[in-house]
C-alpha positions as CSV (number, residue, x, y, z in Angstrom):
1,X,0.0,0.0,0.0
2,X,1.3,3.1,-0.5
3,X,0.2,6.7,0.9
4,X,1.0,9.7,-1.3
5,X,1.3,13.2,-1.2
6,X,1.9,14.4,-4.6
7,X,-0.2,14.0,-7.7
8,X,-1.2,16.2,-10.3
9,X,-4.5,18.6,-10.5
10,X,-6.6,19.5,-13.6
11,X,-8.0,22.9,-12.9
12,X,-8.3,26.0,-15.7
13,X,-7.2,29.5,-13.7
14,X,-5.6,32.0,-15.4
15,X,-3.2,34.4,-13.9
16,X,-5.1,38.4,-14.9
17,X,-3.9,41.7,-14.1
18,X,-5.9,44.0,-12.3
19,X,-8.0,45.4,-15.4
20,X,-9.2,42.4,-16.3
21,X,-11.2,42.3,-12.8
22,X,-13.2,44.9,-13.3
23,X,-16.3,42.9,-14.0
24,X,-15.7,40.2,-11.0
25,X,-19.7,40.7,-9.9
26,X,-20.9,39.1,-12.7
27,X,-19.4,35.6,-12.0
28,X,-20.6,34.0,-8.8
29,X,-20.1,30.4,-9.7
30,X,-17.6,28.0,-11.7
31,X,-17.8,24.5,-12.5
32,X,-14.1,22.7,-13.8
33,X,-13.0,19.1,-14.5
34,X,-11.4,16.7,-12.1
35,X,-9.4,14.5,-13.2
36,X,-7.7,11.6,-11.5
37,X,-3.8,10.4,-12.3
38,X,-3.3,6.8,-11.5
39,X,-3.0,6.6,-7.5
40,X,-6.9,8.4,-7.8
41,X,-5.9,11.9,-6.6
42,X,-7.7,15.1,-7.7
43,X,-5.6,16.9,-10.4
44,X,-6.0,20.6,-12.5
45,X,-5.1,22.6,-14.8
46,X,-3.7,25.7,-14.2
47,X,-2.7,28.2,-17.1
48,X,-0.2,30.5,-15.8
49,X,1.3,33.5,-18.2
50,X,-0.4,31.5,-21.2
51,X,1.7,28.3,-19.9
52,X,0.0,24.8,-19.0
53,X,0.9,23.6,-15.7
54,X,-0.4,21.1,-13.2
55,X,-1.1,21.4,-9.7
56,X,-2.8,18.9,-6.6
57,X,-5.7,19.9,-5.2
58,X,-4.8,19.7,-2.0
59,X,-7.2,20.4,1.3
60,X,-3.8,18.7,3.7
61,X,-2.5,22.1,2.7
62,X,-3.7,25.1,4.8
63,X,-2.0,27.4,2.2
64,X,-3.2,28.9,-0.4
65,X,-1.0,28.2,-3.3
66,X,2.5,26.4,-3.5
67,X,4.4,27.6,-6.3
68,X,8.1,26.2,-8.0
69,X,10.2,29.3,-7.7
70,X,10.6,29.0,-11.5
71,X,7.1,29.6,-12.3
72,X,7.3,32.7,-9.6
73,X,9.7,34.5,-11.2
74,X,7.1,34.6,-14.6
75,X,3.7,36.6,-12.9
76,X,4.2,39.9,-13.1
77,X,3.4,41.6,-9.8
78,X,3.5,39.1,-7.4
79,X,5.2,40.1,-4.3
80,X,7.5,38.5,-1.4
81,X,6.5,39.3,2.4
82,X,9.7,38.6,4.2
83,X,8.6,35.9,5.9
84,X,9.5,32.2,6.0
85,X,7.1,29.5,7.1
86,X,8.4,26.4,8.7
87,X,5.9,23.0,7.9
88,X,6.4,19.2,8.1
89,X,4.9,16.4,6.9
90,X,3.6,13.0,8.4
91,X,7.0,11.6,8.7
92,X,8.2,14.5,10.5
93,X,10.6,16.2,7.7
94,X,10.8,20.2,8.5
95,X,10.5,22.6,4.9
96,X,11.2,26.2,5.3
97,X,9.6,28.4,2.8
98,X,9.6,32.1,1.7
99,X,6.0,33.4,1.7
100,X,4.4,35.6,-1.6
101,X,1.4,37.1,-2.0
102,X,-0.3,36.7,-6.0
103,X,-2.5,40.2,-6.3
104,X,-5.2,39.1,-8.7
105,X,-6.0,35.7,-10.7
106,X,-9.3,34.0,-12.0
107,X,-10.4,30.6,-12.5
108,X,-12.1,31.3,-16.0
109,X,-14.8,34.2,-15.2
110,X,-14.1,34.0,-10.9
111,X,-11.6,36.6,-9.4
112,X,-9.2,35.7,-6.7
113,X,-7.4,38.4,-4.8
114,X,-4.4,38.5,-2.9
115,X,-3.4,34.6,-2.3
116,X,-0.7,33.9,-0.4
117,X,1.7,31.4,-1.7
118,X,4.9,29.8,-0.3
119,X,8.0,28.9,-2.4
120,X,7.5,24.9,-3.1
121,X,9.6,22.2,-1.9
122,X,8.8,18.5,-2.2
123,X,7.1,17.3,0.4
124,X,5.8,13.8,-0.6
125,X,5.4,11.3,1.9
126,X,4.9,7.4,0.4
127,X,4.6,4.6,2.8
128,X,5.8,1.0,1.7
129,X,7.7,-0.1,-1.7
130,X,7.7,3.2,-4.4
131,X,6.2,2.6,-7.9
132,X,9.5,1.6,-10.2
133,X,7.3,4.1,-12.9
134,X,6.8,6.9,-10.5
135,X,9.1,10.0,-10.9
136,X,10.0,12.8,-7.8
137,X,8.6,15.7,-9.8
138,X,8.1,19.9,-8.5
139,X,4.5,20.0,-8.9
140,X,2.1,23.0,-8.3
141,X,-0.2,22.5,-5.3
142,X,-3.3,24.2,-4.5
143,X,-4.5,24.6,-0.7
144,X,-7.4,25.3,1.2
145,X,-6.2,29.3,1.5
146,X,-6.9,29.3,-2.3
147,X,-10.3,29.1,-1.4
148,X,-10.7,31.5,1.9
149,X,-13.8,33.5,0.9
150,X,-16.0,30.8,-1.3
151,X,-17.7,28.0,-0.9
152,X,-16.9,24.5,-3.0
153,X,-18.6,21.4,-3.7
154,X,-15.7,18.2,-4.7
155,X,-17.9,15.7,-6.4
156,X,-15.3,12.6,-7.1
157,X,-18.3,10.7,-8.5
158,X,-19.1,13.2,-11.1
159,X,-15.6,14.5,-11.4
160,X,-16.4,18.5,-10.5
161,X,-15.5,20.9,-8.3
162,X,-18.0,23.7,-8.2
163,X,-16.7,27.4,-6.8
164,X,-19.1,29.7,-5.8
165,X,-17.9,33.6,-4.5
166,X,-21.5,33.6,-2.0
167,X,-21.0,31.4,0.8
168,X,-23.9,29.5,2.6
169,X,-26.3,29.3,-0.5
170,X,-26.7,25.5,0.4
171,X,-29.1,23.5,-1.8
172,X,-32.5,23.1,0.2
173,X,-31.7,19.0,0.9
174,X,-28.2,19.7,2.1
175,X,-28.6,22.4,4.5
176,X,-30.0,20.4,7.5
177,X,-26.3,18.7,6.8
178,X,-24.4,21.7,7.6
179,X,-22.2,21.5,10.7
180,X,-19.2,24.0,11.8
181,X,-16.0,22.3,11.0
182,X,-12.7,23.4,13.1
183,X,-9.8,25.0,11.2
184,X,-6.8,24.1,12.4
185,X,-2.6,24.6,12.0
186,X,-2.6,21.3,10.4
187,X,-5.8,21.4,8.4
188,X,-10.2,21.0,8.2
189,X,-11.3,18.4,10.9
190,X,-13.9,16.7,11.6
191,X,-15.6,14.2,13.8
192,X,-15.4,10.9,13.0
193,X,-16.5,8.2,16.2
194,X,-16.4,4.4,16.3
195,X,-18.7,2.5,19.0
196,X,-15.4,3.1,21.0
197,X,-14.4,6.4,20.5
198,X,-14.6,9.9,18.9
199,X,-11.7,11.0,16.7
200,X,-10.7,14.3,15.1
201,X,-9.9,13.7,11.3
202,X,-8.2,15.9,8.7
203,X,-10.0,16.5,5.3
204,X,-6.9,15.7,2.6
205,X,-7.6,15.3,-1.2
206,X,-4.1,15.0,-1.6
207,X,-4.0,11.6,0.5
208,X,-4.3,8.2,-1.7
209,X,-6.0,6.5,1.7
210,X,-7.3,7.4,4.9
211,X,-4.5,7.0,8.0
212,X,-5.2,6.8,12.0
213,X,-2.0,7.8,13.4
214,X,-1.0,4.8,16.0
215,X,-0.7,6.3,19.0
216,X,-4.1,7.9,19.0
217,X,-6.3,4.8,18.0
218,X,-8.4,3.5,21.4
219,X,-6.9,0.7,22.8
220,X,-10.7,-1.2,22.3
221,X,-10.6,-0.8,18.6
222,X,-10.5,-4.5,17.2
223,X,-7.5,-4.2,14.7
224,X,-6.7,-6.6,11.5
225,X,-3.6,-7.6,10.3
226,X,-2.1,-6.6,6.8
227,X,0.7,-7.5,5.0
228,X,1.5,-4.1,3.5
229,X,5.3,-3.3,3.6
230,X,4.8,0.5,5.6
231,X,8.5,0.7,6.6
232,X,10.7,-1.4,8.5
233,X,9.8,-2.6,12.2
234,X,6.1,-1.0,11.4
235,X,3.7,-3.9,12.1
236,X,1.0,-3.5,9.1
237,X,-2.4,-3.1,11.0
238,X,-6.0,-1.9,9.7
239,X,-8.8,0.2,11.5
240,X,-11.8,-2.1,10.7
241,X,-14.3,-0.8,13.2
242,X,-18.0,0.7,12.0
243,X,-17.8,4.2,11.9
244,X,-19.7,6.9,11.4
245,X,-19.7,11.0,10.1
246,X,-22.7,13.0,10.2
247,X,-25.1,10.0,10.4
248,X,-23.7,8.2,8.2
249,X,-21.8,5.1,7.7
250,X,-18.2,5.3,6.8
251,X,-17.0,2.4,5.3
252,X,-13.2,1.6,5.3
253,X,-10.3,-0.5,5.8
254,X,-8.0,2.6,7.6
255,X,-4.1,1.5,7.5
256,X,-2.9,2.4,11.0
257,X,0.6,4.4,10.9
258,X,3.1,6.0,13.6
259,X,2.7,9.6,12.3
260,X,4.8,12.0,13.7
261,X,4.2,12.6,17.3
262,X,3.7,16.4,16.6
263,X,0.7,16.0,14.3
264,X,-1.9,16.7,17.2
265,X,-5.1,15.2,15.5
266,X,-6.0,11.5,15.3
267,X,-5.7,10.6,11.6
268,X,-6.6,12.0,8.1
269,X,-9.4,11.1,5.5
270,X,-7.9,10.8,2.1
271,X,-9.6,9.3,-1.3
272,X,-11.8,6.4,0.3
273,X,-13.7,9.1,1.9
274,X,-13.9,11.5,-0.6
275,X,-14.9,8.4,-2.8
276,X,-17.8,7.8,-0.7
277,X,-18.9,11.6,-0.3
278,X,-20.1,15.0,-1.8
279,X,-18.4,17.2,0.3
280,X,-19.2,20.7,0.5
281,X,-17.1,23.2,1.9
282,X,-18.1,26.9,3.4
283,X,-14.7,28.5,4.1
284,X,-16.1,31.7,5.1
285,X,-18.6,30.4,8.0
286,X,-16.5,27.0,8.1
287,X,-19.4,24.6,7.7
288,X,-19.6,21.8,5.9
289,X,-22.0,19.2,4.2
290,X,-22.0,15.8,3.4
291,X,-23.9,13.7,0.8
292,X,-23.2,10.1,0.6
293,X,-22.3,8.7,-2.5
294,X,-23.9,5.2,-2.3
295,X,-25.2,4.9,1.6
296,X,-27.9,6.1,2.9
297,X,-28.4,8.4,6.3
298,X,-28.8,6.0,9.4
């Protein structure tokens, strides 16, 4: 099995100065392709200075945009803040990386304004024997901040994502789903609880499989064993328990993985959730929504 970070993204923005902007009110809502590269992960285009390019959609990130320093250098206006943000991943690698800000771009008719990007570096984590065909590439990844005033709607089953600039407009049978969601250093979370226990999950696009992280799994789970090669003296095991999110049924075979003791919440939620659900996201209010796929509400 392997778990990884790094993918590509196929998403149409398009980098504008500020002229072209002058009509932003007359686009409140996008819809753009998602397509899928082999390990299932959300990938888009992104057209920047006429130039095709291809990014991860990537919720794990709480950024907005990360950004080769090549592909910096060509937007015109974009501006460094001084300051360098440190980050890790789940293994527990450190990245320090100089912060920009982007003043305008558009995802065809929708206006963005003022993202803030960091300089990218690599920060793919895979766990167990690396694809002979899979190449370490610098690849453009698109974060949660990209979306800090809107609301969007990932649909894997009908491979969408839908931007809208007004928040809250929920369709009438979604909005008894709504709940607040809590925005953390590390990422979205929600609740996810076995008949055992409650646990506090990151939303991550850019995560080929859901991952409890060892040391926060309650001792009264019943576990499975898996043959998986996750790294040496790692004892493959699975989270196999019912669980449920929002009244529904979550179901899932969750690898169980020693994830760096200074990731503070209890797991992340990668492709077999998003597989399973609509998941609409309010960024402004932070709320969220949930429409199964397949199950049905308990």
């Amino acid at each position: 099995m392997t778990f990884w970070k790094s993918s590509v993204l196929i998403f149409a923005a398009v980098f504008f100065s500020t002229s072209l902007l002058a009509d932003d009110n007359k686009c409140s809502s996008v819809e753009v392709p998602i397509a899928f590269d082999q390990y299932g992960l959300p990938t888009i285009e992104l057209i920047i200075n006429g130039k095709s390019n291809f990014a991860l959609l990537d919720l794990g990130s709480t950024t907005g945009i990360h950004l080769p320093v090549s592909d910096i250098a060509s937007i015109s206006d974009v501006k460094y803040t001084g300051e360098i943000a440190k980050s890790s991943n789940i293994s527990g690698e450190v990245f320090s990386n100089k912060q920009f800000i982007i003043p305008n771009l558009a995802i065809e008719c929708m206006p963005f304004e003022d993202i803030t990007g960091y300089e990218l570096t690599p920060r793919a984590t895979s766990i167990g024997d690396k694809p002979k065909d899979v190449e370490d590439k610098q690849q453009i990844v698109i974060g949660q901040g990209f979306f800090a005033d809107k609301t969007i709607v990932i649909d894997y089953s009908s491979e969408k994502l839908t931007i809208r600039n007004k928040t809250g407009n929920v369709a009438a049978e979604s909005r008894n789903k709504f709940k607040p969601y809590v925005l953390s250093d590390e990422g979205i979370t929600i609740e996810l609880s076995s008949p055992n226990a409650d646990y506090q999950m990151i939303l991550d696009t850019g995560a080929t499989s859901s991952i409890f992280s060892a040391n926060k799994v309650n001792t009264s789970e019943p576990l499975t064993d898996c043959d998986f090669n996750i790294g040496p003296d790692v004892k493959c095991k699975l989270f196999t328990s019912m669980l449920e999110v929002s009244g529904y049924h979550f179901v899932s075979n969750i690898l169980i993985y020693p994830i760096d003791p200074r990731f503070t919440q209890d797991g992340f939620l990668g492709s077999d959730f998003f597989n399973q659900f609509i998941v609409e996201l309010d960024f402004l209010n932070k709320n969220i929504a949930l429409t199964p796929v397949t199950s049905s509400a308990m």
